[in-house]
Structures are given as structure tokens and as C-alpha cells.
C-alpha positions in Angstrom: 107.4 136.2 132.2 106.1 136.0 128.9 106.5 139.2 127.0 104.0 141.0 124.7 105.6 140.8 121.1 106.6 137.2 121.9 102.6 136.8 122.9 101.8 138.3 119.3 104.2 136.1 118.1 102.8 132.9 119.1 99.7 133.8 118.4 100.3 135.1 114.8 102.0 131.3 114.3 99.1 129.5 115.9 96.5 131.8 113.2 98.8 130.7 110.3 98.7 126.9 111.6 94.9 126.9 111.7 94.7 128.6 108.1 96.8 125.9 106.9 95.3 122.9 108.5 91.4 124.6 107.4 92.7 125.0 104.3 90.6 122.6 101.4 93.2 119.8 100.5 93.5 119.9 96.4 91.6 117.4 95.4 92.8 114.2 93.3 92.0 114.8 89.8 92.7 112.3 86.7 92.3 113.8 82.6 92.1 111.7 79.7 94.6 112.3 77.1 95.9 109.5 74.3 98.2 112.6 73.5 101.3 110.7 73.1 103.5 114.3 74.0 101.3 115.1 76.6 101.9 111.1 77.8 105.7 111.6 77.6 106.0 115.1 78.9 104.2 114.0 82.2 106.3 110.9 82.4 109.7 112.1 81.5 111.8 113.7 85.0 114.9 115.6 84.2 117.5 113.4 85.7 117.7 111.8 81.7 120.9 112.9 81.1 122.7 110.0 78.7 119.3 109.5 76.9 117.5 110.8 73.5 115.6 110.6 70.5 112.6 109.7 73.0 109.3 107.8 70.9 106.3 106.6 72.7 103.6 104.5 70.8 100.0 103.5 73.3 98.2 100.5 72.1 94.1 100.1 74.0 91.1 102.0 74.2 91.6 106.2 74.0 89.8 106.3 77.5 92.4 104.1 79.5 95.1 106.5 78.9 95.6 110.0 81.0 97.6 112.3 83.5 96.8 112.3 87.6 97.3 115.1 90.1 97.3 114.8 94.1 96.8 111.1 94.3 96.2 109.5 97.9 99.2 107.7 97.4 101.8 110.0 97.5 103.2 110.1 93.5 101.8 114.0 93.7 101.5 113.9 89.9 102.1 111.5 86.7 100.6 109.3 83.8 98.0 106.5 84.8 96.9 103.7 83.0 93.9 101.5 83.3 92.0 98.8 81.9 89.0 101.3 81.8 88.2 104.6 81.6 90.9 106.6 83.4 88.6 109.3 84.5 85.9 107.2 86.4 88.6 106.6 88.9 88.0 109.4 91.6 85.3 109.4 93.4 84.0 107.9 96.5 84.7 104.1 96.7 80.4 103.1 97.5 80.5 99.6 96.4 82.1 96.4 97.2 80.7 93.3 95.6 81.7 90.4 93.8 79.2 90.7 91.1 80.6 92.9 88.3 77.1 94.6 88.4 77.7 95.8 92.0 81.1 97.3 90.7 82.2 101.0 91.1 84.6 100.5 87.9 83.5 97.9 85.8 84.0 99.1 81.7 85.0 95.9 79.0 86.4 97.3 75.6 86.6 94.4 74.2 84.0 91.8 72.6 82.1 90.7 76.0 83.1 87.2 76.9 86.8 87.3 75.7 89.8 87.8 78.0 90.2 91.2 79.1 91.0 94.6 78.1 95.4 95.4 77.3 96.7 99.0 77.6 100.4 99.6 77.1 102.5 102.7 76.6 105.7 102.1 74.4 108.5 104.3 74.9 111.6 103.9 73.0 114.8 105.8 73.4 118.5 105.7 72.8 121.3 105.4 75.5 125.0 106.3 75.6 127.9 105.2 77.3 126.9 107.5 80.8 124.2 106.0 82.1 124.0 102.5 82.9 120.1 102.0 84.9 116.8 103.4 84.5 114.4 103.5 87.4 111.3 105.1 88.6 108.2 104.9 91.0 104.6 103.4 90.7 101.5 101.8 92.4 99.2 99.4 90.7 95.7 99.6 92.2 92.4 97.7 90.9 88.9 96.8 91.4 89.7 93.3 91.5 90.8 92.9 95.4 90.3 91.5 97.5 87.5 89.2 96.5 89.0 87.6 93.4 92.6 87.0 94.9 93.6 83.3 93.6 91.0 83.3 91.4 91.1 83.3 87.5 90.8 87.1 87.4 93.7 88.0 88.0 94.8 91.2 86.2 98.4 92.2 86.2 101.3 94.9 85.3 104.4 94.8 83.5 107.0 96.8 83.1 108.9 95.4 80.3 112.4 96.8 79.5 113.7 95.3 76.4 111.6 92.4 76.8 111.9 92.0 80.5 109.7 91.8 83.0 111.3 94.0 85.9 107.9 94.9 88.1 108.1 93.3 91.0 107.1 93.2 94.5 109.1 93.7 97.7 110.0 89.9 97.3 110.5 89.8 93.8 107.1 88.6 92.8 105.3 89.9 89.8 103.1 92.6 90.4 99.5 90.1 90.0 96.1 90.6 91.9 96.8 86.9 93.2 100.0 87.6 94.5 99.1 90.5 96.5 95.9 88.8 97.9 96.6 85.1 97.8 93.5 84.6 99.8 90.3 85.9 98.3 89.1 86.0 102.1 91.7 86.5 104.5 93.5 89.5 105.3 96.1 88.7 107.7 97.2 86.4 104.6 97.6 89.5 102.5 101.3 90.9 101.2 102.9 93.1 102.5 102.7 95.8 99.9 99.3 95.4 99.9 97.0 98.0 100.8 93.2 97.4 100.9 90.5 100.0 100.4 87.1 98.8 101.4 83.9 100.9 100.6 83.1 103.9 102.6 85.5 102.9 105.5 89.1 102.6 103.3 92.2 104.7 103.8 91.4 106.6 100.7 87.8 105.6 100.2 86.3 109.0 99.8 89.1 110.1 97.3 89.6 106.6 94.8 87.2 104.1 93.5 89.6 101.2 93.6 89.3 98.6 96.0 92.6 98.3 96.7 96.1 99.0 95.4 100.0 98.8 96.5 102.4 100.4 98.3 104.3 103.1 95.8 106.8 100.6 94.2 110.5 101.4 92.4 111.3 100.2 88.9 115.3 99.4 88.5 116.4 97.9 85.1 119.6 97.9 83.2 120.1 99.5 80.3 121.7 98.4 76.6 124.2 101.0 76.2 124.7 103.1 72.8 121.5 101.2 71.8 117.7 102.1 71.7 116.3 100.5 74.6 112.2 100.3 74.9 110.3 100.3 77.7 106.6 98.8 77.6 104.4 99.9 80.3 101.8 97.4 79.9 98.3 96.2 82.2 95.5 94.0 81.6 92.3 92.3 82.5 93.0 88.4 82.8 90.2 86.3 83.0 87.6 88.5 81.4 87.3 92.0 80.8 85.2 93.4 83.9 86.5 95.3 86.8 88.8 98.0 86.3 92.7 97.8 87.4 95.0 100.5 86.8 98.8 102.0 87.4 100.2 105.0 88.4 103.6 106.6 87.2 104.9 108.8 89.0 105.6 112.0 86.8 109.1 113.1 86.8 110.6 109.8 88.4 111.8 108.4 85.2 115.6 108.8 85.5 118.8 107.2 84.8 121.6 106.3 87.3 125.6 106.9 86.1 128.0 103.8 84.9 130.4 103.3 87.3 134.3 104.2 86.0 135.4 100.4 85.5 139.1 100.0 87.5 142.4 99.9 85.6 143.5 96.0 85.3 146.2 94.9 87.5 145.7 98.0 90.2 144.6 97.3 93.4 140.9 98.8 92.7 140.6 96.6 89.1 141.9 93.4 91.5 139.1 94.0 94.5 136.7 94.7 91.7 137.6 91.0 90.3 137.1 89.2 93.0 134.2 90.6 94.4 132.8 89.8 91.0 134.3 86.2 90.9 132.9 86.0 95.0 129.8 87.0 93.3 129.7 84.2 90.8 130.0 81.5 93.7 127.3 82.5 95.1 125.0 82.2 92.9 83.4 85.9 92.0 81.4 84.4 91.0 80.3 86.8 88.1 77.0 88.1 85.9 
């Protein structure tokens, strides 16, 4: 038999679970800063132990640069970057179209007719001796899919770490409109870190303009040690300016991962370490 306090009890938890579950989710929210602290404030976490003297530089239009909150995708908060206006991007997703007129995010900086709008953070900082990777999480979304995979429009993001490329997919692709929908038309053909977001009836269609985007993606690069290292976060339009492509950054993310001790030669730990490593080296729209 049930008794009467655990009754009240029960039904005290079920009230609290209805409050929660009627309570208004917060909604997704993007602010347009070029305020290179506020930029760096939002993307810095606090695992950056080993690193200092941090600079960031932004090169593109004021308007592509801001700060998100309670994305659809999961980041909860960070820096976004877009080859438009940052702060057209929430909203309800009402058009799908191949004709940049029939666009829900469709703004060219640049001189119309010349190949597409760049927008790129620079952040430069020094690390010591501790830490040996840096590494944090993204998802690169644009207006672009899924009508223009393997076209010529085929906007892309880099994340360049002293020069290097290291944004890739799941299967070490880069991170390209054409390689996440290879066919403009087909959506069994489609990657797997693909996810699309038709008008009106997408995953996150009443919360995101964009069309499409990825899965949320992790950054691992190595690090020059007791050096300045710079990282470019870096997208653009390819093919022509229209339709809008952007990248989230997960705030706090950004963080470094500890240099291993390196074993005493001739021990038994400095010999495994040897051969693994010498085991290692044998194996080696058409558009208005």
C-alpha cells in the first residue's frame, strides 16, 4: 500500500517535471561584436595552462564577426564567424532555392561579381615546454547545401595552425560544401557528418536560417614549443560571394593537452618507446 507522504512525494516530483518540461527553452541568440577582447574572451577555456601573451587580429567585414548562445547544435555558447552578417542567422529557415534571390542568408561584401567574401580571426600566442597539442570543438553550417554540392560554389573552413590546414572531417577530408554533399541531389550520397536542414521541416529549422551544417567537429593540432604559435580561423565564399556560410566555436573548448615525460634512454620504458616509434615508421545553381 502506498502511503500518504510517499503520494505527496510523487506528486510534488511529477509538478516539478511538468514545470521543467513547460518551461520556454532559451532561445538561440547571436551579437555582433569585431571586439577583438570580447572575440578572445569568448573563445579562450581555462584549460590554457603552458600558454601566454595571447593576440588576436580579424580580417572581413565588421558584421561577420560575433558571440552565440544556446545554439541547436550543442556548443551551448562561443564565437561564430560567417561570410555574412552574423546576426541574420537565427530565425526560421522559410526558404530553400537555388536562386540567390530565393535565399534566407544571402549578403556579398565584396565588389559583386568577384569571388566571395573571407573572414578570419588570427590568434597568436606563445607556448612552453608543458603543453604539447591544442584542440577544440566546432560545426561549420551554410546556406550553400545541399543544392550546390560539387558545384563551383563551394565555400569552405580552415583552421590553420602555423600554416596548416588541420579542419577536417571524420575521414580526414577538408571541411568543403562539396565534400559534405558530393551530390547536389542525392541524400543517401551525403557524409556522414552531414546534417541537412531543409525549410520549415529541418531539425533546427525554426531556430537557424542555414540550410545545413555538420556534426560538432574536434580540432587537434600540434604545437611549436617555447615558440609563438598562430592559429587562423579562417571561412570563405568560393565561387562568388552570395549565400551565407558560417562556423561555430565552441567557447571555452580551446585548450591545450600535457607533453608526455619522454623515457630515460636505455631503460626498459625509453627502449618500448623506441620501437614503437621505429614500428611506427614502417608503417607508414544556377544563379541571378
Amino acid at each position: 500500500m502506498i502511503k500518504t507522504h510517499e503520494i505527496a512525494g510523487l506528486t510534488g516530483a511529477l509538478t516539478g517535471l511538468i514545470s521543467f518540461l513547460a518551461a520556454p527553452a532559451m532561445a538561440f541568440s547571436v551579437g555582433a561584436t569585431h571586439n577583438i577582447e570580447t572575440l578572445k574572451n569568448n573563445l579562450l577555456g581555462t584549460n590554457t595552462a603552458g600558454l601566454s601573451n595571447f593576440s588576436v587580429s580579424i580580417t572581413g567585414n565588421e558584421a561577420a564577426f560575433g558571440t552565440f548562445t544556446n545554439d541547436p547544435f550543442g556548443l551551448k555558447s562561443g564565437v561564430v564567424l560567417s561570410t555574412g552578417k552574423v546576426a541574420d542567422i537565427p530565425g526560421k529557415n522559410r526558404k530553400d532555392n537555388v536562386m540567390t534571390n530565393g535565399s534566407d542568408l544571402n549578403t556579398d561584401f565584396g565588389p559583386k561579381g568577384e569571388e566571395g567574401d573571407l573572414t578570419q580571426l588570427n590568434l597568436s600566442f606563445f607556448a612552453n615546454c608543458t603543453v604539447e597539442k591544442l584542440l577544440f570543438q566546432y560545426v561549420f553550417a551554410s546556406e550553400e547545401f545541399p543544392e550546390f554540392g560539387s558545384s563551383e560554389y563551394n565555400d569552405q573552413f580552415e583552421l590553420l595552425l602555423n600554416g596548416t590546414n588541420l579542419a577536417k572531417l571524420s575521414d580526414g577530408k577538408t571541411v568543403t560544401i562539396s565534400h559534405l554533399v558530393p551530390v547536389a541531389n542525392n541524400r543517401s550520397q551525403d557524409h556522414s557528418d552531414y546534417i541537412d536542414n531543409p525549410r520549415l521541416t529541418g531539425v533546427a529549422a525554426k531556430i537557424i536560417k542555414l540550410d545545413g551544417f555538420t556534426k560538432v567537429l574536434g580540432f587537434e593540432g600540434l604545437l611549436k614549443q617555447n615558440q609563438t604559435n598562430v592559429l587562423s580561423i579562417r571561412i570563405r565564399d568560393v565561387g562568388d560571394g552570395n549565400l551565407d556560410s558560417a562556423v561555430f566555436i565552441k567557447g571555452g573548448s580551446f585548450g591545450t593537452v600535457k607533453a608526455e615525460a619522454v623515457p630515460e634512454p636505455m631503460t626498459v620504458g625509453g627502449l618500448m618507446a623506441g620501437g614503437a616509434m621505429l614500428a611506427a615508421g614502417r608503417k607508414l545553381r544556377r544563379r541571378k
